[in-house]
BAFI-3210 file (N, C-alpha, C; in Angstrom, 3 decimals, decimal comma, padded with zeros to 6 digits):
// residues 133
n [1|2|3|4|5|6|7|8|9|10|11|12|13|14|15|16|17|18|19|20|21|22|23|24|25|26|27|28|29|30|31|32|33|34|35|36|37|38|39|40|41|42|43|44|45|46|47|48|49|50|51|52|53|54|55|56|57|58|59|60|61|62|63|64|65|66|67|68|69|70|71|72|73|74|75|76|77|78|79|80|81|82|83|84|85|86|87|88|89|90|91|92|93|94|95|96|97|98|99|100|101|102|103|104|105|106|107|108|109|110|111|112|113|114|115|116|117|118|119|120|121|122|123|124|125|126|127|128|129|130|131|132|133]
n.u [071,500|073,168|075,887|078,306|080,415|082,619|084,437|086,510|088,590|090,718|092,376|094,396|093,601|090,960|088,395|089,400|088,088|088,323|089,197|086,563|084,651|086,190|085,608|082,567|082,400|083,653|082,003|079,312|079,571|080,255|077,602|075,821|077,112|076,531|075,694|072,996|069,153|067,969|069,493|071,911|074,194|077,158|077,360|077,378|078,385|076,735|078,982|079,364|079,604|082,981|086,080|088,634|087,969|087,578|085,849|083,451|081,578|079,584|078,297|075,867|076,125|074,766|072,168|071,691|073,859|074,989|075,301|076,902|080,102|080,059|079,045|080,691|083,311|082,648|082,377|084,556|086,665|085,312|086,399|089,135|089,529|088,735|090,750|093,139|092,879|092,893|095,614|097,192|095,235|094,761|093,462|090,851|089,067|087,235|085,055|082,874|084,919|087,314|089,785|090,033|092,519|095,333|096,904|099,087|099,569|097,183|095,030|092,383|091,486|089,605|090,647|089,295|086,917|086,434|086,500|085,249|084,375|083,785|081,637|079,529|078,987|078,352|075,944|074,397|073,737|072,455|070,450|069,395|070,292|072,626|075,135|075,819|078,287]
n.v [-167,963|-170,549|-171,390|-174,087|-175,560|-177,998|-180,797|-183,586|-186,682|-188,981|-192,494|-195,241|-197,155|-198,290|-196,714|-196,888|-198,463|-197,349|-194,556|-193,995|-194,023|-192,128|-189,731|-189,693|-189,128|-186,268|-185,047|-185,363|-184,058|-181,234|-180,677|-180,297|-178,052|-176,134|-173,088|-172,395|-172,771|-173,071|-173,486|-175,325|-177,538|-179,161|-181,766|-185,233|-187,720|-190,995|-193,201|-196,210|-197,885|-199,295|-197,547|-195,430|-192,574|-192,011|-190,060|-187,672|-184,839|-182,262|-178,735|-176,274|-172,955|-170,057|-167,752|-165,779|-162,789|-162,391|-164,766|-166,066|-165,997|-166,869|-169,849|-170,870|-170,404|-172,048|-174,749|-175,248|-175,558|-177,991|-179,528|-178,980|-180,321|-183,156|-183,678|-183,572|-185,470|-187,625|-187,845|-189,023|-189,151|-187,806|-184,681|-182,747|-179,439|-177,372|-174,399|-174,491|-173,797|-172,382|-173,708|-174,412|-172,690|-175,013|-174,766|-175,531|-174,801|-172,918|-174,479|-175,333|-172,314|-169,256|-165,465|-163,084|-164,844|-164,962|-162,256|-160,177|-157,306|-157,353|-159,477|-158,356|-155,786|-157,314|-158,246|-156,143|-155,158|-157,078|-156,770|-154,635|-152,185|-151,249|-149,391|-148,771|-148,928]
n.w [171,164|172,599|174,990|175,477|178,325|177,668|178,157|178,967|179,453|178,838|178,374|178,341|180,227|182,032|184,921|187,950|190,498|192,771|191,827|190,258|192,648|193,976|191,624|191,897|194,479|194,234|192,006|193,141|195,760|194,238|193,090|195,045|196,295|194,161|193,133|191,703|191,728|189,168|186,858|184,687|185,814|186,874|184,285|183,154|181,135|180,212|181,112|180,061|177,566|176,995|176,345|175,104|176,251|179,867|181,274|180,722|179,768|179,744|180,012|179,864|179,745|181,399|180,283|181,474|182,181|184,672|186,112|184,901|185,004|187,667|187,281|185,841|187,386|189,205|187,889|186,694|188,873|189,513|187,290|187,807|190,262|189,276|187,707|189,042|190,641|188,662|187,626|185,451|182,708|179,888|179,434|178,515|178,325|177,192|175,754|173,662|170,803|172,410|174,130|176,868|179,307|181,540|184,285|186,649|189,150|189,424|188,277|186,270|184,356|183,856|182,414|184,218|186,045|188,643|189,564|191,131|190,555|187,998|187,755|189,181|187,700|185,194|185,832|186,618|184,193|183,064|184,437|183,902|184,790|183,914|182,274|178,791|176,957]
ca.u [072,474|073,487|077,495|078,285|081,349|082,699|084,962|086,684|089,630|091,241|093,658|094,151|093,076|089,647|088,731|089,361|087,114|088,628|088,698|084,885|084,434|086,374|084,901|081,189|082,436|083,793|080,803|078,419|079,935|080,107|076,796|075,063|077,261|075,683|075,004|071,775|068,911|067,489|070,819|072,599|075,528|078,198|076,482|078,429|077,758|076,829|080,195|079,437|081,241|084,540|086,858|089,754|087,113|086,921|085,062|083,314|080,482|078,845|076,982|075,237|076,538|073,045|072,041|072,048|075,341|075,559|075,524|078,255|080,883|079,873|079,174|082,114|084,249|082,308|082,880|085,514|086,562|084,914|087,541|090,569|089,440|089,202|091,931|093,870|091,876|093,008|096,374|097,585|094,455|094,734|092,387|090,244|088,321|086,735|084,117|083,011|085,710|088,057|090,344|090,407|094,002|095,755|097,501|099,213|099,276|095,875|094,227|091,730|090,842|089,572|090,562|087,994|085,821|086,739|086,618|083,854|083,419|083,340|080,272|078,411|078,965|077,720|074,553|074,145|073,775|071,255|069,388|068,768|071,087|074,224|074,887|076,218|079,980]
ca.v [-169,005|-170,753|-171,895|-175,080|-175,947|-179,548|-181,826|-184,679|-187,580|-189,841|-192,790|-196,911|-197,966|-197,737|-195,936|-198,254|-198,479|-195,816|-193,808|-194,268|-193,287|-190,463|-189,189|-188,985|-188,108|-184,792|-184,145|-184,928|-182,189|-179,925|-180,739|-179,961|-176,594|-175,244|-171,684|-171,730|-174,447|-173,214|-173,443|-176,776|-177,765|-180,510|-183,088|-186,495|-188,641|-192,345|-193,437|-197,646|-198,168|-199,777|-196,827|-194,318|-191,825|-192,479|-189,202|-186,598|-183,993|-181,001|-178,029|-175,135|-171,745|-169,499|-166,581|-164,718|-162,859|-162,107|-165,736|-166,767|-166,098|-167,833|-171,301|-170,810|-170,973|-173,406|-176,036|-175,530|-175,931|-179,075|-179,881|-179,045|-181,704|-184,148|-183,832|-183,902|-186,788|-188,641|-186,879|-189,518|-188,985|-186,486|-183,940|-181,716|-178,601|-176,414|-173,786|-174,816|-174,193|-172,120|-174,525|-173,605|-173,320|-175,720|-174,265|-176,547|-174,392|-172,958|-175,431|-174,603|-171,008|-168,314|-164,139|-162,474|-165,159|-164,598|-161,056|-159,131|-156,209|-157,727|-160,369|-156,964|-155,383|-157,939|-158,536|-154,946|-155,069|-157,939|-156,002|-153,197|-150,960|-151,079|-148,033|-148,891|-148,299]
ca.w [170,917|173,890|174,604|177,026|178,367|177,586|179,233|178,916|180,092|178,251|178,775|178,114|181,340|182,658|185,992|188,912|191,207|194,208|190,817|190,087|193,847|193,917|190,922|192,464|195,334|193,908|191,221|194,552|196,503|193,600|193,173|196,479|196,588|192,752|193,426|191,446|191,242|187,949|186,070|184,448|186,594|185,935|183,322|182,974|179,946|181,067|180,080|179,899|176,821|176,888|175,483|175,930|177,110|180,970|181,835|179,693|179,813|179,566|180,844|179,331|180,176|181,596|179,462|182,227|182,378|185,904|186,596|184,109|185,608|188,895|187,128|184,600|188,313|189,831|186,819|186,113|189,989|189,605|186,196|188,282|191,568|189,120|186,580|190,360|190,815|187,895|186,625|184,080|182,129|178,879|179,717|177,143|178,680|176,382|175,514|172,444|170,510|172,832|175,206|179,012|179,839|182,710|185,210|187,659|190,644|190,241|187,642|185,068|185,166|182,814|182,613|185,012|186,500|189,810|189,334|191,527|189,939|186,365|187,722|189,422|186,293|183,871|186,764|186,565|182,700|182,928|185,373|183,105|185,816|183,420|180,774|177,824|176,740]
c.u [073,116|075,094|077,263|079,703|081,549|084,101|085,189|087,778|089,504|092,247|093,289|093,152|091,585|089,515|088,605|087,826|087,290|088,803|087,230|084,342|084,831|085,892|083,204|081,323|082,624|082,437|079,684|078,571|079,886|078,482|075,631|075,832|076,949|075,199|073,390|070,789|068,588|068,189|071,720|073,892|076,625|077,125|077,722|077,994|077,389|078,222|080,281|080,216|082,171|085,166|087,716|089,238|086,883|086,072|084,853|081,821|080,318|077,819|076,997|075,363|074,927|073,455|071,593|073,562|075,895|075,685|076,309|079,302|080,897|079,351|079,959|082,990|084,152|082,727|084,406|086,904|086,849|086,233|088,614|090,574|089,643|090,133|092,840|093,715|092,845|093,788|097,198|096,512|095,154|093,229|092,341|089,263|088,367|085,268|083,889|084,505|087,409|088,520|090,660|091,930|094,092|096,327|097,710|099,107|097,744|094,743|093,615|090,427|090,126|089,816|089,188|086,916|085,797|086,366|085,058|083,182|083,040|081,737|079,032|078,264|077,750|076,097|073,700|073,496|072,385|070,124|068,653|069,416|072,337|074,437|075,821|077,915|080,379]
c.v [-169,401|-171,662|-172,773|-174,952|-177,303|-180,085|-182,892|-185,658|-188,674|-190,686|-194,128|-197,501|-196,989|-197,072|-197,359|-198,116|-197,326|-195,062|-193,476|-193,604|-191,976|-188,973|-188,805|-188,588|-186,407|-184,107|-184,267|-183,659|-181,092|-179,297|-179,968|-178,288|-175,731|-174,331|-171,478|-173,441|-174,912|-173,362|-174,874|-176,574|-178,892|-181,624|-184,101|-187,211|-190,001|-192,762|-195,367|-198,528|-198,246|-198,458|-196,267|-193,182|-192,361|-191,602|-187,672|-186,728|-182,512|-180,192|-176,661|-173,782|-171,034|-168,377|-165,461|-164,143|-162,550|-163,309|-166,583|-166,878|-167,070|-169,454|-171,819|-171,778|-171,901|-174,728|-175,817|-175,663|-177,603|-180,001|-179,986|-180,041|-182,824|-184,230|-184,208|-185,404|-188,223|-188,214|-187,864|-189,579|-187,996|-186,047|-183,085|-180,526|-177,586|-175,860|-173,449|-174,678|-173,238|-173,261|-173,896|-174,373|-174,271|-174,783|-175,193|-175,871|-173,909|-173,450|-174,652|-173,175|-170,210|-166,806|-164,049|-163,045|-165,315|-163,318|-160,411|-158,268|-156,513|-158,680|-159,031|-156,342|-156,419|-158,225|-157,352|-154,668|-156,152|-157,565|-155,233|-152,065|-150,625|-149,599|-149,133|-148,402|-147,553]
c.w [172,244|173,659|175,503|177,030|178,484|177,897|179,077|179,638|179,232|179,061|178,557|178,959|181,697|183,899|186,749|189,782|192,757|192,729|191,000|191,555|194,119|193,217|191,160|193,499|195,128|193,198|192,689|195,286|195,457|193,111|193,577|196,696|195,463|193,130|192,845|190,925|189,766|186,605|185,955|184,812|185,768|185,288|183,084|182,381|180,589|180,322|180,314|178,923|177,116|175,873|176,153|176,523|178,309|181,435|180,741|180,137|179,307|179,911|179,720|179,906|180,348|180,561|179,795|182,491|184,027|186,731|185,846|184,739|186,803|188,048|185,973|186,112|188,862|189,325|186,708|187,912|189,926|189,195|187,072|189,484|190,504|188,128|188,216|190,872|190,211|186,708|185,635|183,259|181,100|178,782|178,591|177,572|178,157|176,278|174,256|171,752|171,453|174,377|176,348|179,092|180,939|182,820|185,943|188,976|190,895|189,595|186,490|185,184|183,881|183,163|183,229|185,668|187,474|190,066|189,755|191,294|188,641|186,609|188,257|188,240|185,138|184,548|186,405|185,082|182,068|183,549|184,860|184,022|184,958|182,301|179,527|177,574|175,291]
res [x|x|x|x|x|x|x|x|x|x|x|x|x|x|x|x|x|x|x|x|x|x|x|x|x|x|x|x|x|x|x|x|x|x|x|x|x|x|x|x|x|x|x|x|x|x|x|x|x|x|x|x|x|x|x|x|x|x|x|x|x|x|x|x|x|x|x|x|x|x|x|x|x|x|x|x|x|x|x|x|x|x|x|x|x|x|x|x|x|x|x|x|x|x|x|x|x|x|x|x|x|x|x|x|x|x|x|x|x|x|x|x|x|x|x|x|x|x|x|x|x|x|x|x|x|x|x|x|x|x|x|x|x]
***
């Protein structure tokens, strides 16, 4: 069973156009720095429709666990440049159905995905090196 994380922005107004720029500028760079090639990174809907959706996507968490964590932080990285980006928006960032908190000082984070020994650990466990608990 595979989880994604999904992503969105709301708001009346459409993106401007230094919007629209800023916005590939950031997914570009987050892009080109994707720790892994074989693994789905930021996905961005075509968003052409006229609506209150200006930006929404989704990516597919790997089913490797020692590389969860590392593209949990990465995206969600991504989420916090552009919610910064484009902070009168109403933002929606979730994993399936659990909502990734905000944070204003250090954006949208989750318990432990930073966390070095928890990603060796769970690597370790995918490896076949881990014991059991």
């Amino acid at each position: 069973m595979s989880v994604s994380l999904y992503y969105s922005a709301h708001r009346t107004t459409p993106l401007t156009e230094a919007e629209s720029a800023s916005v590939a500028r950031v997914v570009a760079a987050h892009m080109a720095s994707f720790p892994y090639d074989d693994e789905e990174s930021l996905y961005l809907y075509d968003r052409r429709a006229a609506g209150p959706e200006i930006v929404a996507g989704s990516t597919k968490m790997p089913l490797d666990p020692g590389r969860l964590m590392p593209v949990i932080a990465h995206v969600l990285d991504c989420m916090t440049e552009l919610r910064r980006a484009m902070p009168d928006a109403e933002w929606r960032v979730h994993m399936d159905d659990l909502d990734v908190p905000w944070d204003e000082a250090e954006g949208y984070a989750l318990p432990g995905m930073r966390d070095a020994d928890l990603i060796a650990e769970l690597a370790a466990v995918h490896d076949g090196n881990g014991t059991a608990g």
